[in-house]
PDB file of N, CA, C and O in Angstrom:
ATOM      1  N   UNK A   1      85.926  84.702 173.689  1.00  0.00           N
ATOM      2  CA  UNK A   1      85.144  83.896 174.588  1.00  0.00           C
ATOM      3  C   UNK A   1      83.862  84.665 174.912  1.00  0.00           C
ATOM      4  O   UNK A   1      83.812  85.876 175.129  1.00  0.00           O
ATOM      5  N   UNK A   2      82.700  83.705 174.920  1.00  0.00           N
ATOM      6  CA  UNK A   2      81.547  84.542 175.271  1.00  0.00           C
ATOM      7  C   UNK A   2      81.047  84.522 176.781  1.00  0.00           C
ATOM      8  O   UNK A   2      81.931  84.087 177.519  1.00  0.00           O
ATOM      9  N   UNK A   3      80.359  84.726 177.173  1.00  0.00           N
ATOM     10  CA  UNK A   3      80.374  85.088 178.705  1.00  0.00           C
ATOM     11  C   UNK A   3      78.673  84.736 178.940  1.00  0.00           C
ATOM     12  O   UNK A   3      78.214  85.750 178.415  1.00  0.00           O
ATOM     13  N   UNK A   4      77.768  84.143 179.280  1.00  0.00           N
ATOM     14  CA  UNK A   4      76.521  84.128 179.748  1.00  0.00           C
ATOM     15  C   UNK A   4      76.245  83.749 181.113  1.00  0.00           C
ATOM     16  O   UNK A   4      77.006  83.145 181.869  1.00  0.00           O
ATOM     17  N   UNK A   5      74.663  84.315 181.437  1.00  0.00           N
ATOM     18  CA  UNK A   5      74.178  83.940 182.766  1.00  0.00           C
ATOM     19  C   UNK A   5      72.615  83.294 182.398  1.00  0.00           C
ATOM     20  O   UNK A   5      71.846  83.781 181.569  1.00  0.00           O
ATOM     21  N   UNK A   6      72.401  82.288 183.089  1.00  0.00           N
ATOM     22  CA  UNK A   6      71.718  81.093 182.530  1.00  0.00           C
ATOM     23  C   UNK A   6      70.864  81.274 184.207  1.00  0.00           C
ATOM     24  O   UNK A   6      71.217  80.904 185.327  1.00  0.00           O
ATOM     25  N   UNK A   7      69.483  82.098 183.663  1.00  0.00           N
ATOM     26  CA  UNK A   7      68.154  82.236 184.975  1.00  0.00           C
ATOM     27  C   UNK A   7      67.483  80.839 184.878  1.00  0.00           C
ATOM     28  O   UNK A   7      67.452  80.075 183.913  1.00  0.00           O
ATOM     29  N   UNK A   8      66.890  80.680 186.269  1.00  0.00           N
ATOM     30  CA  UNK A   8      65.704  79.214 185.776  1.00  0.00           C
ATOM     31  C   UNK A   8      64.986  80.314 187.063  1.00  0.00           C
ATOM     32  O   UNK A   8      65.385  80.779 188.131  1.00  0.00           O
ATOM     33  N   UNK A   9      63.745  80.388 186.260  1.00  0.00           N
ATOM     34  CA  UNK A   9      62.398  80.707 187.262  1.00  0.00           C
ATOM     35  C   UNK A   9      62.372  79.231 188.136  1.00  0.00           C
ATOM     36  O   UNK A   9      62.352  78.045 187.809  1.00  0.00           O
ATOM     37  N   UNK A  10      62.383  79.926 189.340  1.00  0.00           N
ATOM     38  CA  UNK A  10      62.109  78.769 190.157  1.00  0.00           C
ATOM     39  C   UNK A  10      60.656  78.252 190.571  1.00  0.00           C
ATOM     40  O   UNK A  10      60.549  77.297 191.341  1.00  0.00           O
ATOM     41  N   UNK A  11      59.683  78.818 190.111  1.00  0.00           N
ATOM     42  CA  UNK A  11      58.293  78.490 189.735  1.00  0.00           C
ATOM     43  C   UNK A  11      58.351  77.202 188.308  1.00  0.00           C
ATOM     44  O   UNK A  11      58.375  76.034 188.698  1.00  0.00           O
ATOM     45  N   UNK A  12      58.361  77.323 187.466  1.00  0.00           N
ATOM     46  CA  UNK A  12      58.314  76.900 186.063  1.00  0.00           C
ATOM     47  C   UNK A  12      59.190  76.237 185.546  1.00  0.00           C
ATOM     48  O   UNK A  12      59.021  75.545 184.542  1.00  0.00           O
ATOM     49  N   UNK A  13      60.815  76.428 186.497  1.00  0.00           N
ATOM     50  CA  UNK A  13      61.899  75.452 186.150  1.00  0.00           C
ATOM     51  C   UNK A  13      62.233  76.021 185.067  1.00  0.00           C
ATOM     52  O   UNK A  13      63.352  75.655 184.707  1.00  0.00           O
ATOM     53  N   UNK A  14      61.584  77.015 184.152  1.00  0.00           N
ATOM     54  CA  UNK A  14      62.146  77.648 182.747  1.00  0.00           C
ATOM     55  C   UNK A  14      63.422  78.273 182.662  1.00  0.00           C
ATOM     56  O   UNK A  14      63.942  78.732 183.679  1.00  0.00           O
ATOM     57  N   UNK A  15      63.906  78.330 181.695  1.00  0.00           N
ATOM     58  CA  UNK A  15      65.511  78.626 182.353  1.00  0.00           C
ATOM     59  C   UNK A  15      65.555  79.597 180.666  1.00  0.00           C
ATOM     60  O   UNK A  15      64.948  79.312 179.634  1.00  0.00           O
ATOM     61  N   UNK A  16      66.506  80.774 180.929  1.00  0.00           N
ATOM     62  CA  UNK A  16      66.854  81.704 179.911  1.00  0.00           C
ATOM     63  C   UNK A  16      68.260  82.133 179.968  1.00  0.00           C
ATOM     64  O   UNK A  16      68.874  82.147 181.035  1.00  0.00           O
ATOM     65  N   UNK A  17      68.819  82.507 178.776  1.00  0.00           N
ATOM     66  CA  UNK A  17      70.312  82.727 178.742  1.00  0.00           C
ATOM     67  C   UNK A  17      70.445  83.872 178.390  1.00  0.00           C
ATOM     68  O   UNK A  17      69.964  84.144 177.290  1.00  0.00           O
ATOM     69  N   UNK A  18      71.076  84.887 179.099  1.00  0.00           N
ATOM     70  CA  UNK A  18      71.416  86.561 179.089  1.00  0.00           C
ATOM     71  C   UNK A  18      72.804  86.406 178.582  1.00  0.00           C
ATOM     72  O   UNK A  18      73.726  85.889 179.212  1.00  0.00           O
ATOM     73  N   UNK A  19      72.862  86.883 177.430  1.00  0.00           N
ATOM     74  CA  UNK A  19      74.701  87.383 177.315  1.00  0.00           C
ATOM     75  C   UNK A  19      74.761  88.256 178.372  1.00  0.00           C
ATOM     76  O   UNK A  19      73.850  88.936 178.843  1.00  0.00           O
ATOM     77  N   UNK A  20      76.512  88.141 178.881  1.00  0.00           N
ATOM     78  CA  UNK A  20      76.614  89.560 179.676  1.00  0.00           C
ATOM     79  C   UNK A  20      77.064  90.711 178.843  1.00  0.00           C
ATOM     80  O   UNK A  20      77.319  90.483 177.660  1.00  0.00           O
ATOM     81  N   UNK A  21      77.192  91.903 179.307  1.00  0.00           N
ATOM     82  CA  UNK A  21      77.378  92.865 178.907  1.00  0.00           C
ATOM     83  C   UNK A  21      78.636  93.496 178.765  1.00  0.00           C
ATOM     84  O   UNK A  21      79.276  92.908 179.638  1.00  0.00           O
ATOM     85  N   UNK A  22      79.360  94.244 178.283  1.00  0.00           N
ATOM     86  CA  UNK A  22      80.875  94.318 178.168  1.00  0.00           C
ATOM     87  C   UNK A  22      81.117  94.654 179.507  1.00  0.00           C
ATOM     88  O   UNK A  22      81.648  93.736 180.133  1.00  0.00           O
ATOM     89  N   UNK A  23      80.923  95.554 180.070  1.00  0.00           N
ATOM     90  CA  UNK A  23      80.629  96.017 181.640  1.00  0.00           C
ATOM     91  C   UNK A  23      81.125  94.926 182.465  1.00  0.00           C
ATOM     92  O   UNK A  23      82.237  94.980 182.991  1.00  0.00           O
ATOM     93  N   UNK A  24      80.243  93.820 182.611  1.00  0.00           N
ATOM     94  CA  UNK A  24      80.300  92.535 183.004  1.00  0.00           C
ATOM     95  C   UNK A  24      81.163  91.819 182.759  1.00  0.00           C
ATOM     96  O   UNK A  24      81.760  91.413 183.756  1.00  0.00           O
ATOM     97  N   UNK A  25      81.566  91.412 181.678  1.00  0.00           N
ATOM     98  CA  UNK A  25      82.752  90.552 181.373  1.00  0.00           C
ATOM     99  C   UNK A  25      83.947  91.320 181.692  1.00  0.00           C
ATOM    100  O   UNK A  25      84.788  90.523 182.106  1.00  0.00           O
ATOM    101  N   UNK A  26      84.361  92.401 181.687  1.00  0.00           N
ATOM    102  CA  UNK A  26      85.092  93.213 182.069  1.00  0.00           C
ATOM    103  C   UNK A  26      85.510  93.026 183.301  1.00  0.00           C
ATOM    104  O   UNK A  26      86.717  93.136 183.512  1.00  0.00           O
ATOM    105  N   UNK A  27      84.633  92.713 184.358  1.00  0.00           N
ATOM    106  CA  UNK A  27      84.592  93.007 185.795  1.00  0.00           C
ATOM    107  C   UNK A  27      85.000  91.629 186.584  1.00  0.00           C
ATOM    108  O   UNK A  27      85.499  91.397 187.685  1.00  0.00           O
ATOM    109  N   UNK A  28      84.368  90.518 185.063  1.00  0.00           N
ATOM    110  CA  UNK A  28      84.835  89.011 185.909  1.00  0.00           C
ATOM    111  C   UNK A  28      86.406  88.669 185.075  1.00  0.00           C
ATOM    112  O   UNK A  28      87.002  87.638 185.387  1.00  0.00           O
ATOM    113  N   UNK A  29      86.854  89.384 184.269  1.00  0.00           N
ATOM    114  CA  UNK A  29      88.158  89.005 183.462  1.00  0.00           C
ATOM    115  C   UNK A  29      89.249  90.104 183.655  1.00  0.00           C
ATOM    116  O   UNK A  29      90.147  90.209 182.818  1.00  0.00           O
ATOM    117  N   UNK A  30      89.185  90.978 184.813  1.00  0.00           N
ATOM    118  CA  UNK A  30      89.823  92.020 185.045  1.00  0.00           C
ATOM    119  C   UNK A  30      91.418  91.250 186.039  1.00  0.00           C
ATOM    120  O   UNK A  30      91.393  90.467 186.989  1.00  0.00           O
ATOM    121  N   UNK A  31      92.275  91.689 185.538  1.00  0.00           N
ATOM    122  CA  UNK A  31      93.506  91.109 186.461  1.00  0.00           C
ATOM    123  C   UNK A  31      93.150  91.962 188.000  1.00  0.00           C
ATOM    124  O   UNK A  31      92.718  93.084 188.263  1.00  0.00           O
ATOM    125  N   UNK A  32      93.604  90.721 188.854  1.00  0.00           N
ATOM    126  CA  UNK A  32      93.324  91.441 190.074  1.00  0.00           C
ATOM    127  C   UNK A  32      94.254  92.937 190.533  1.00  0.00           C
ATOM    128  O   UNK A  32      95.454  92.916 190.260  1.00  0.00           O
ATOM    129  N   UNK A  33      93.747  94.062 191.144  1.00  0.00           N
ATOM    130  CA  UNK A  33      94.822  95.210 191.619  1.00  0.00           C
ATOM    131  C   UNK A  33      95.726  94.598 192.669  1.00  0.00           C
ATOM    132  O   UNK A  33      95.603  93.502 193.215  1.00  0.00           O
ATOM    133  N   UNK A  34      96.351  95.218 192.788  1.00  0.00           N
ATOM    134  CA  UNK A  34      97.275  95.288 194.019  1.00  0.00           C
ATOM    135  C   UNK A  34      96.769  94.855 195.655  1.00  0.00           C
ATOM    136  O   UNK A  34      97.293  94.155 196.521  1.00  0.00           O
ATOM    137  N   UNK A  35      95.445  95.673 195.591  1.00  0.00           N
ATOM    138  CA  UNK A  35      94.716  95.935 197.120  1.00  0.00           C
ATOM    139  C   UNK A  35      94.306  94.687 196.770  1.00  0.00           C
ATOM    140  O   UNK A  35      95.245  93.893 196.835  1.00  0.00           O
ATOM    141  N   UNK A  36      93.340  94.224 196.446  1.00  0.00           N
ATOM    142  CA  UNK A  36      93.022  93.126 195.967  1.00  0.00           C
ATOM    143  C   UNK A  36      93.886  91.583 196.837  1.00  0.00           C
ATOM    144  O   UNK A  36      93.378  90.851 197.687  1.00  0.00           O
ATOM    145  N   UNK A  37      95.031  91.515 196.350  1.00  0.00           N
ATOM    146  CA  UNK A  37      96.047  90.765 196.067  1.00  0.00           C
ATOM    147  C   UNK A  37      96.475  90.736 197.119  1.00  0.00           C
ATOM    148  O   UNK A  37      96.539  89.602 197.595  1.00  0.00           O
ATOM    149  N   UNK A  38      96.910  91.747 197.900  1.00  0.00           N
ATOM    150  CA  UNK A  38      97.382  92.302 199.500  1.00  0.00           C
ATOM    151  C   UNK A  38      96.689  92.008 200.643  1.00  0.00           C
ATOM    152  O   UNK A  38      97.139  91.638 201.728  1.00  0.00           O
ATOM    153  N   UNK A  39      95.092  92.284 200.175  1.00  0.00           N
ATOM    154  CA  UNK A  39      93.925  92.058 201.123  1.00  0.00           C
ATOM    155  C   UNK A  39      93.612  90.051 200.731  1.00  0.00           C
ATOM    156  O   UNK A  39      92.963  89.561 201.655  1.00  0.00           O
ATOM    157  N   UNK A  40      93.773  89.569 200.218  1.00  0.00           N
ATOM    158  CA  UNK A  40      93.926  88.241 200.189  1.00  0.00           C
ATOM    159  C   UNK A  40      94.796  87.223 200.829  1.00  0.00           C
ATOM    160  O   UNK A  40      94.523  86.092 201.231  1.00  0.00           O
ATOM    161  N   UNK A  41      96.312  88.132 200.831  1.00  0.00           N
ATOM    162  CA  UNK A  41      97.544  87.245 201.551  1.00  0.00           C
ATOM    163  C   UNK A  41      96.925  87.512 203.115  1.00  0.00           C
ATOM    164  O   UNK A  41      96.894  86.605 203.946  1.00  0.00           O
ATOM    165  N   UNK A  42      96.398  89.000 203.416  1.00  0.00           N
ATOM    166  CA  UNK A  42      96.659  89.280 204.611  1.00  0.00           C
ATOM    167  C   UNK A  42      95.554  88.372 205.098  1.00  0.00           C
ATOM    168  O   UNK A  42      95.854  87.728 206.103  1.00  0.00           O
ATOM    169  N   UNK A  43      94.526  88.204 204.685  1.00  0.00           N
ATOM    170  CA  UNK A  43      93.328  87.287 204.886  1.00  0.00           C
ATOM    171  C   UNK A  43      93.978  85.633 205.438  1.00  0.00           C
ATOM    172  O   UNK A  43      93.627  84.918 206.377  1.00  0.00           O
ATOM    173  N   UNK A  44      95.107  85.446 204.329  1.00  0.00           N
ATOM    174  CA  UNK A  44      95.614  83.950 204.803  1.00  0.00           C
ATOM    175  C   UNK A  44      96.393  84.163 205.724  1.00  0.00           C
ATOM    176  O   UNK A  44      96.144  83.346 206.611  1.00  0.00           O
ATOM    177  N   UNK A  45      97.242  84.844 206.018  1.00  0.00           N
ATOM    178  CA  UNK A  45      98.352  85.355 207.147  1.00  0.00           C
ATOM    179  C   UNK A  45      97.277  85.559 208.344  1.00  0.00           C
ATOM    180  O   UNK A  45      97.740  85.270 209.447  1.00  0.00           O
ATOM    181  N   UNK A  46      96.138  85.934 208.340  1.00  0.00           N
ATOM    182  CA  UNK A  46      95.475  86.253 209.755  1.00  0.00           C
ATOM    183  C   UNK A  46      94.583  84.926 210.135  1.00  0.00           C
ATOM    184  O   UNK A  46      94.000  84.920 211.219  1.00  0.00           O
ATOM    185  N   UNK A  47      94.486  83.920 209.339  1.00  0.00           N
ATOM    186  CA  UNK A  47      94.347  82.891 209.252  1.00  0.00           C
ATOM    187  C   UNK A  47      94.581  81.526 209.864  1.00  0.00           C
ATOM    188  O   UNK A  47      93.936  80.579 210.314  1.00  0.00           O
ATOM    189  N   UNK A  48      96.644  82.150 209.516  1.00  0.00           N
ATOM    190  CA  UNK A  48      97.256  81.261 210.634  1.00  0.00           C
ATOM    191  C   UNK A  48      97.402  81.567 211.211  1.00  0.00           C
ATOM    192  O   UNK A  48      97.564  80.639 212.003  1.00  0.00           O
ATOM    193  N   UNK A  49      97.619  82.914 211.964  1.00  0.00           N
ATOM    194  CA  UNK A  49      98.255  83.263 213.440  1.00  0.00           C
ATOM    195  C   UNK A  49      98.222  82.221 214.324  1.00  0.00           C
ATOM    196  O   UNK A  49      99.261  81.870 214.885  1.00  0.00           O
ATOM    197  N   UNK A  50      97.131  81.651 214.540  1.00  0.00           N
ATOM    198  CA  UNK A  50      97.398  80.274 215.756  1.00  0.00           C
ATOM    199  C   UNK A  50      98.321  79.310 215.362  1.00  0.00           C
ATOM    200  O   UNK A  50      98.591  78.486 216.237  1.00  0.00           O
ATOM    201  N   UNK A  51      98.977  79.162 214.106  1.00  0.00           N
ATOM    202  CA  UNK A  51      99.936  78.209 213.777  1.00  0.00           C
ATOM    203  C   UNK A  51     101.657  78.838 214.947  1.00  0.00           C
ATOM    204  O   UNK A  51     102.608  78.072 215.105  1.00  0.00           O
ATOM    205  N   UNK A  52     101.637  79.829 215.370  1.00  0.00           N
ATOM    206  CA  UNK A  52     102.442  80.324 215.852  1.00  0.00           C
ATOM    207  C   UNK A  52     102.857  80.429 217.283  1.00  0.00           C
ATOM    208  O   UNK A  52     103.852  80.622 217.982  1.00  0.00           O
ATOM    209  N   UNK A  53     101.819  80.244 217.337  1.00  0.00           N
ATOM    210  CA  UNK A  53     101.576  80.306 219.024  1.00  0.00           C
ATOM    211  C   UNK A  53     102.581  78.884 219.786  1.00  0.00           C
ATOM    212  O   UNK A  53     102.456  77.773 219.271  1.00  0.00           O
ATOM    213  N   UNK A  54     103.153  78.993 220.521  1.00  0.00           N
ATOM    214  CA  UNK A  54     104.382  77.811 221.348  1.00  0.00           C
ATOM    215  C   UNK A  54     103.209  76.663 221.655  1.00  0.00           C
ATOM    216  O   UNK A  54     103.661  75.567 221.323  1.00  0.00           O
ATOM    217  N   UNK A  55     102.409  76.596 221.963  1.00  0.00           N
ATOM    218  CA  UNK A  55     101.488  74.998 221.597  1.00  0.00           C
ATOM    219  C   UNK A  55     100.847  74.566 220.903  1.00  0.00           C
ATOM    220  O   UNK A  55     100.124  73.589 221.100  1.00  0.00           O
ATOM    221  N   UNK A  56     100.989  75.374 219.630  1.00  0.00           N
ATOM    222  CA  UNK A  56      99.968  74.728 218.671  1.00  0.00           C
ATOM    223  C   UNK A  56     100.758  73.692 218.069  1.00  0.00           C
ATOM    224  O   UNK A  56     101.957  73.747 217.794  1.00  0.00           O
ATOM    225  N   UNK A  57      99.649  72.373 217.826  1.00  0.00           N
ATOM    226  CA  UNK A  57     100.147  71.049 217.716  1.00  0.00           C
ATOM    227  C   UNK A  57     100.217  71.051 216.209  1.00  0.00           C
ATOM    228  O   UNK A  57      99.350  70.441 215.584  1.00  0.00           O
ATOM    229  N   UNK A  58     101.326  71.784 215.485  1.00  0.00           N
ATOM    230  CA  UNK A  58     101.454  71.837 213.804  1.00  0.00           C
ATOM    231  C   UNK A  58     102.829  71.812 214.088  1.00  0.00           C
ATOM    232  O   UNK A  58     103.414  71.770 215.170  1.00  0.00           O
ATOM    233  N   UNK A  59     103.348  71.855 212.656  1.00  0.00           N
ATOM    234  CA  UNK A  59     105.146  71.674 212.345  1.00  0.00           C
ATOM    235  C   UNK A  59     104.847  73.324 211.992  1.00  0.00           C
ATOM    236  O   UNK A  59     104.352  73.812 210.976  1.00  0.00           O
ATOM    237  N   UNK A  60     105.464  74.145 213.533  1.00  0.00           N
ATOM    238  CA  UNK A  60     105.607  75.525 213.395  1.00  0.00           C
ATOM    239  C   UNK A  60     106.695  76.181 212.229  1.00  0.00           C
ATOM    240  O   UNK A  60     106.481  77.299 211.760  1.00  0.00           O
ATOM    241  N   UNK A  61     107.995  75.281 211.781  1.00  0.00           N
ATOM    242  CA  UNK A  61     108.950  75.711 211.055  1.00  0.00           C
ATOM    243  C   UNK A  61     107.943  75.366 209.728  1.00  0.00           C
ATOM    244  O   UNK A  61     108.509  75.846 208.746  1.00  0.00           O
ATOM    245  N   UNK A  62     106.842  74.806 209.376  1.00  0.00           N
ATOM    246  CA  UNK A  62     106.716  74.715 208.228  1.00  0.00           C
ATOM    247  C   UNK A  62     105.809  75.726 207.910  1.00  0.00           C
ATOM    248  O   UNK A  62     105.749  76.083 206.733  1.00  0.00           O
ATOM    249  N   UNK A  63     105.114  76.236 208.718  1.00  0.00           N
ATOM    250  CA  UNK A  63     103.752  77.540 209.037  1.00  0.00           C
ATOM    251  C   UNK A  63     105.031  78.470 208.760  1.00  0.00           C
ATOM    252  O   UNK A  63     105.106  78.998 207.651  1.00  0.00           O
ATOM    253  N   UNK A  64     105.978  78.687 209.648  1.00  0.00           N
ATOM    254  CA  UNK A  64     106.968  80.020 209.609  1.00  0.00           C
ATOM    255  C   UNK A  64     107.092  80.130 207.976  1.00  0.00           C
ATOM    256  O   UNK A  64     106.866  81.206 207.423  1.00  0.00           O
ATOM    257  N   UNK A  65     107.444  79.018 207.271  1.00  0.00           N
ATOM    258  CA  UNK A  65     107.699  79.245 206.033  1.00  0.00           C
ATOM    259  C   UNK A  65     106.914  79.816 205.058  1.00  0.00           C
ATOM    260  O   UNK A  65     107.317  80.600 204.199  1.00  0.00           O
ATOM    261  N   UNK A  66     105.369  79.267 205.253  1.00  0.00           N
ATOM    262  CA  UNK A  66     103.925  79.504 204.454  1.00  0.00           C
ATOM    263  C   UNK A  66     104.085  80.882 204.851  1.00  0.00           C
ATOM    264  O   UNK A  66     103.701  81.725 204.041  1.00  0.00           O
ATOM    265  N   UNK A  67     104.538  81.237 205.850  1.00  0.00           N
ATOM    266  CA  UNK A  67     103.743  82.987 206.555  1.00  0.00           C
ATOM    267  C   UNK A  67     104.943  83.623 205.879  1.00  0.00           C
ATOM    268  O   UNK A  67     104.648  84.676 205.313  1.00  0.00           O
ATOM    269  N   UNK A  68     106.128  83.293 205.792  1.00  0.00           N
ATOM    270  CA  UNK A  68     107.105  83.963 204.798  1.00  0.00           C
ATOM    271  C   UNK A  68     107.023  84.205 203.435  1.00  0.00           C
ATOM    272  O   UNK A  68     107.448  85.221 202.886  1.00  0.00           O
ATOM    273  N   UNK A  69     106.509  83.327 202.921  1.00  0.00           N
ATOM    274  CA  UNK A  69     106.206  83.274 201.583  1.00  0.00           C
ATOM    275  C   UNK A  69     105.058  84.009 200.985  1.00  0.00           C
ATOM    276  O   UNK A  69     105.088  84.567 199.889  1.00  0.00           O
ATOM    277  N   UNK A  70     103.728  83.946 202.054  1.00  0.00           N
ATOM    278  CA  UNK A  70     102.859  85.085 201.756  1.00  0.00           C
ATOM    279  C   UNK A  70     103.193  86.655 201.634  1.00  0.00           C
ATOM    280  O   UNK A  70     102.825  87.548 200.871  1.00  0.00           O
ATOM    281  N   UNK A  71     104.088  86.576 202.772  1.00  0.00           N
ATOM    282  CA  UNK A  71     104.412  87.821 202.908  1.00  0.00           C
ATOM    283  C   UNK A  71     105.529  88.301 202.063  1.00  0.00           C
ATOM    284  O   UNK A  71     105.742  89.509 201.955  1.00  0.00           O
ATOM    285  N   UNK A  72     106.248  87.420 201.461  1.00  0.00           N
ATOM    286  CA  UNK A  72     106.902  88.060 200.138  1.00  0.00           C
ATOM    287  C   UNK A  72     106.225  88.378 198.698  1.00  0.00           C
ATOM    288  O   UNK A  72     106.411  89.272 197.872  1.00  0.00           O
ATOM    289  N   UNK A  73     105.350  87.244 198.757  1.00  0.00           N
ATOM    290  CA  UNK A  73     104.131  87.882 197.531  1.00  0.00           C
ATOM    291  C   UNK A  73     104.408  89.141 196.703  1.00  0.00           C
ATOM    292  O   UNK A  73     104.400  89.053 195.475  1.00  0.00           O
ATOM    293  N   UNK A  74     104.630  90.194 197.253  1.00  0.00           N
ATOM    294  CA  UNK A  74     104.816  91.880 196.895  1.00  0.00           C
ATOM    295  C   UNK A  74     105.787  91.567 196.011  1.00  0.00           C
ATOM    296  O   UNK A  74     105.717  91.778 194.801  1.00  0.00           O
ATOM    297  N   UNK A  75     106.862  90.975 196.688  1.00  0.00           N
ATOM    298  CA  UNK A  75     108.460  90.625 195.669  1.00  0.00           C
ATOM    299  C   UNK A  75     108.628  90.062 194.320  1.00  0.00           C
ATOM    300  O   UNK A  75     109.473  90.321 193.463  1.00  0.00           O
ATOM    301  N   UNK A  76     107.570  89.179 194.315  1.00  0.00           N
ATOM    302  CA  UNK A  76     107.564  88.008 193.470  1.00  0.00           C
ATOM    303  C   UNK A  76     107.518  89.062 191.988  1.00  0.00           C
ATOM    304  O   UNK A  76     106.740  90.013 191.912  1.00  0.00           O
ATOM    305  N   UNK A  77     108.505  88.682 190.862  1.00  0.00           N
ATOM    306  CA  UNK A  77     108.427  88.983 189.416  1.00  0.00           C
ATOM    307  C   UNK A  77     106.258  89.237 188.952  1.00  0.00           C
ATOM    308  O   UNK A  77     105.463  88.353 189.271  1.00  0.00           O
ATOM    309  N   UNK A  78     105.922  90.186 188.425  1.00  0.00           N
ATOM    310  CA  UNK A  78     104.661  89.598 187.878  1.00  0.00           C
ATOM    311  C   UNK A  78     103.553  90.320 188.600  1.00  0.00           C
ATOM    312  O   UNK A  78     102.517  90.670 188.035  1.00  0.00           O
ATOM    313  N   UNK A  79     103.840  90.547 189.991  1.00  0.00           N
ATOM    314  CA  UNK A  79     103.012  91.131 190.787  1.00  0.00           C
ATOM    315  C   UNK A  79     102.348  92.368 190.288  1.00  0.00           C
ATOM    316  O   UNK A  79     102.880  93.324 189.723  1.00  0.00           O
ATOM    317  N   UNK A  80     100.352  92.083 190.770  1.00  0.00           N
ATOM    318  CA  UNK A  80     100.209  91.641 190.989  1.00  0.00           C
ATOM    319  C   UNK A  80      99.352  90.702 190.022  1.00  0.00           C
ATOM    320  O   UNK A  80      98.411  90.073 190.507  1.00  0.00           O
ATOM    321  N   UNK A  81      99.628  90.605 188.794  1.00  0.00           N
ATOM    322  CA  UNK A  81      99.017  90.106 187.870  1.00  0.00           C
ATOM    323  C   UNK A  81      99.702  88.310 187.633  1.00  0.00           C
ATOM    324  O   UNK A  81      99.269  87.849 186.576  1.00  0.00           O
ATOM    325  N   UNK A  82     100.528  87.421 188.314  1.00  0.00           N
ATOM    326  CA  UNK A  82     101.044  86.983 187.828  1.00  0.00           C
ATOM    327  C   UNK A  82     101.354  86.545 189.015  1.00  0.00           C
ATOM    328  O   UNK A  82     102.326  87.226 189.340  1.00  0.00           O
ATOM    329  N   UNK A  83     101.027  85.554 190.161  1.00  0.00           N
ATOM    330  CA  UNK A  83     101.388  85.125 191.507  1.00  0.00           C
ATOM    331  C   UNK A  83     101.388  83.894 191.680  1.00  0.00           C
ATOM    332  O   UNK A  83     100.389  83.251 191.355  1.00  0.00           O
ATOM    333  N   UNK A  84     102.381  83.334 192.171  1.00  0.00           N
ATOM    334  CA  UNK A  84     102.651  81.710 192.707  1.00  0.00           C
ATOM    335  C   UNK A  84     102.364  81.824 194.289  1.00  0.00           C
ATOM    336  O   UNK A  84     103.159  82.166 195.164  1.00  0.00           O
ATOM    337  N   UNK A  85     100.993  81.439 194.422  1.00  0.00           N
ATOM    338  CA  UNK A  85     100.715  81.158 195.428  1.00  0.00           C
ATOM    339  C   UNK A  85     101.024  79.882 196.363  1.00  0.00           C
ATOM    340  O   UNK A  85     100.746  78.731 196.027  1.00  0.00           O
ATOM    341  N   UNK A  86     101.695  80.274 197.699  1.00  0.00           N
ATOM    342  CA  UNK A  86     102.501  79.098 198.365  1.00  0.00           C
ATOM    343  C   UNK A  86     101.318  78.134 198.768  1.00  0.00           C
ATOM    344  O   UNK A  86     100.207  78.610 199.005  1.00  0.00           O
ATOM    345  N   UNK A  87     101.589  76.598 198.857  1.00  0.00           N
ATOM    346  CA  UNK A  87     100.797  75.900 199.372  1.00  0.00           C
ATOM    347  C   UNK A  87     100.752  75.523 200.957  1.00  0.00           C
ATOM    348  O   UNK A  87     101.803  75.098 201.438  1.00  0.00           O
ATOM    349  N   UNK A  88      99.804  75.626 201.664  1.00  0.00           N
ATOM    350  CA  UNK A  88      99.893  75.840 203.004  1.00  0.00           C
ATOM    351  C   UNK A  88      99.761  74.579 203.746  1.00  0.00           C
ATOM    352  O   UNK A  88      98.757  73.907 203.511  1.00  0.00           O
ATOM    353  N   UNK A  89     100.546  74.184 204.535  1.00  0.00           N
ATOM    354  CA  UNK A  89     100.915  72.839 205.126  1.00  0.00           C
ATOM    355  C   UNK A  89     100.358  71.904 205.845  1.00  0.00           C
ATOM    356  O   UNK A  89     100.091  72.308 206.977  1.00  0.00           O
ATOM    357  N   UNK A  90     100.073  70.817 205.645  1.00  0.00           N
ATOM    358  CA  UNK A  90      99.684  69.744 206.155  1.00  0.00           C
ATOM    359  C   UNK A  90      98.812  70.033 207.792  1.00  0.00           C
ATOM    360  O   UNK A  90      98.364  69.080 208.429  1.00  0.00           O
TER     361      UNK A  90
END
């Protein structure tokens, strides 16, 4: 697969196509690390915290579940190259 970045001078509307560089393609086709992967769940987990709270007007047993499931992530076969990310609820 080839990889390009497609400039348009925004004066002239002219537009040019750069292959990227191995460097580059490298960096956008790299499996994600670990930290990566960790710093993403925790991003959605800090996300919901208000799903938790005794009045928030959501189906709390179904949040409890999403926040379980993120947080098993680590467990999952594949990790962290290889993740079934839970879908987060209504």
């Amino acid at each position: 697969m080839e990889y390009f970045e497609v400039i348009t001078n925004a004066a002239t509307g002219e537009q040019t196509i750069r292959p990227y560089t191995s460097e580059e393609i490298a960096a956008v086709t790299a499996p994600p690390t670990t930290e990566e992967v960790r710093a993403n769940r925790n991003k959605l987990l800090a996300a919901s915290d208000w799903t938790q709270v005794a009045d928030a007007p959501v189906d709390q047993a179904a949040w409890a579940a999403y926040r379980q499931a993120l947080r098993d992530i680590p467990q999952q076969e594949g990790f962290p190259y290889s993740i079934t990310w839970p879908v987060k609820p209504e």
